[in-house]
N, C-alpha and C positions, 0 to 999 in steps of 0.2 A: 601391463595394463595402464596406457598412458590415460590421465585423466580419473582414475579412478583412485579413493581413498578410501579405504574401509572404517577407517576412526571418523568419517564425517557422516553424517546422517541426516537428511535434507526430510522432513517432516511438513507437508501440504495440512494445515488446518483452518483452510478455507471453510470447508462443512461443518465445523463444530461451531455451536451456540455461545463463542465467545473469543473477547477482539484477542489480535495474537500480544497484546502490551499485559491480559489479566492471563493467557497461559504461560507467557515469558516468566509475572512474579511467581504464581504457581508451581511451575516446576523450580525457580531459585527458592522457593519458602519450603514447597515439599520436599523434595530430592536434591537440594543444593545443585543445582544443574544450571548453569550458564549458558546461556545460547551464542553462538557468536557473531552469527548475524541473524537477519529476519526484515521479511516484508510484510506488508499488509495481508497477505495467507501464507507464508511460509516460513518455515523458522530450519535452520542450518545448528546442528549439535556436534561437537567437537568430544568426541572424546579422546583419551589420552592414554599412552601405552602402559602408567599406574594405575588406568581405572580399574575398578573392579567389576566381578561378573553380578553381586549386586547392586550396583550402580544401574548397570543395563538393565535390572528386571526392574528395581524401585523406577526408571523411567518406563518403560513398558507400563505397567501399572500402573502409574498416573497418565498415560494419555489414554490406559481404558476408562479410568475414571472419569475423565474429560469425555472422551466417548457416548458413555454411560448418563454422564451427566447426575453424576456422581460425587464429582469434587467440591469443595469444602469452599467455591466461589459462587456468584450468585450468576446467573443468565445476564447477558450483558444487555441492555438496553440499545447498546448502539451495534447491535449485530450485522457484523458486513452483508453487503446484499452483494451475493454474486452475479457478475452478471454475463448472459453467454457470450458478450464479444463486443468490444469498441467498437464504433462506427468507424468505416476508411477513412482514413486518412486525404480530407479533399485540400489542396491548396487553394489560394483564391490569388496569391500572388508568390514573389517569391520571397524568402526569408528576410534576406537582407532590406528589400524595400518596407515589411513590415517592421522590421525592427527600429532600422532607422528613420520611419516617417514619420510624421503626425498620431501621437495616441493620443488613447484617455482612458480613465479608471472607470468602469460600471461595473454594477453587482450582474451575480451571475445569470437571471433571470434577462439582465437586459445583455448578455452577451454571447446570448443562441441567435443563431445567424449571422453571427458578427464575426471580423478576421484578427485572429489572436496576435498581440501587436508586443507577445514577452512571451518567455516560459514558462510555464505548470508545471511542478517537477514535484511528485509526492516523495518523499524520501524518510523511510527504506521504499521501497530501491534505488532512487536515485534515475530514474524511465521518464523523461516527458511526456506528460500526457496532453499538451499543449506547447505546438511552437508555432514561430513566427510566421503571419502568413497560411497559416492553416483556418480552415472554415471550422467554426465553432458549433457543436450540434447537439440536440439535448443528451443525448446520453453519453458524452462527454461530460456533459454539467450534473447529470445524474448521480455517474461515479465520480464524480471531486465531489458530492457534497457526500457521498457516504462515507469517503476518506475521512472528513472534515470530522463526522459523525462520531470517527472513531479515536481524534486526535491525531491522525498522521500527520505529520509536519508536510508543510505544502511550501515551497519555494514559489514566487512569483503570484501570493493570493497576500492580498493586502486590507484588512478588514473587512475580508468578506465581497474585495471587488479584485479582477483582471482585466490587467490592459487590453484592449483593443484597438487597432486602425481606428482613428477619425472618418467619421462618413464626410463625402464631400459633401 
């Protein structure tokens, strides 16, 4: 079974009422459970050939609680808003002319329609959701501000502004 590991358990909690950084403490507060990696909806659980078979169920039963909306955290105010799908990917030129040309910093509202002149890079995961040379579109700016919303670190957002190409 190449590619496959049964100690890893990849957990999508996209749909639950709250960000993946309060079920991360959560499960390390509840069930000592370390995650070892995780995105803005997905969290990756390691377990280990010591575990135990109630380890497995103490997590089972905290993510019905979570589920449930039951657990011992409060509803997150900044609750990711899923959304059904980025907009295409439109270029307006190509990477390297953006990067290397003429920018400047505007906030996000002034930088729909505008050609992204650096990277947006939310990380976890580490996925550009902005490069060089691509056409900037609201729902691009939509989901970076729900990121933003929920503390994701964002690479290439600088007080709340990103580079863009200079207008001639």
């Amino acid at each position: 079974n190449v590619g496959h590991d049964p100690l890893k358990i990849l957990i999508d909690v996209s749909k639950l009422d709250y960000s993946v950084h309060e079920i991360h403490r959560y499960l390390l507060d509840e069930i000592g459970l370390e995650i070892e990696k995780f995105t803005h909806s997905t969290m990756l659980v390691l377990l280990t050939l010591g575990g135990t078979r109630s380890k497995v169920i103490r997590l089972y039963n905290a993510l019905k609680k979570l589920d449930q909306k039951k657990a011992a955290i409060p509803i997150s105010r900044h609750r990711k808003k899923r959304l059904e799908g980025l907009p295409k990917i439109t270029l307006n030129c190509l990477p390297a002319k953006a990067f290397f040309g003429e920018r400047e910093s505007v906030s996000y509202e002034h930088a729909i329609g505008r050609t992204s002149a650096g990277l947006v890079t939310p990380y976890p995961p580490g996925i550009p959701l902005l490069v060089p040379g691509q056409a900037i579109e609201k729902g691009a700016i939509t989901y970076l501000r729900s990121l933003v919303a929920q503390n994701v670190h964002i690479q290439g957002v600088y007080d709340g502004e990103i580079y863009v190409m200079k207008e001639e």
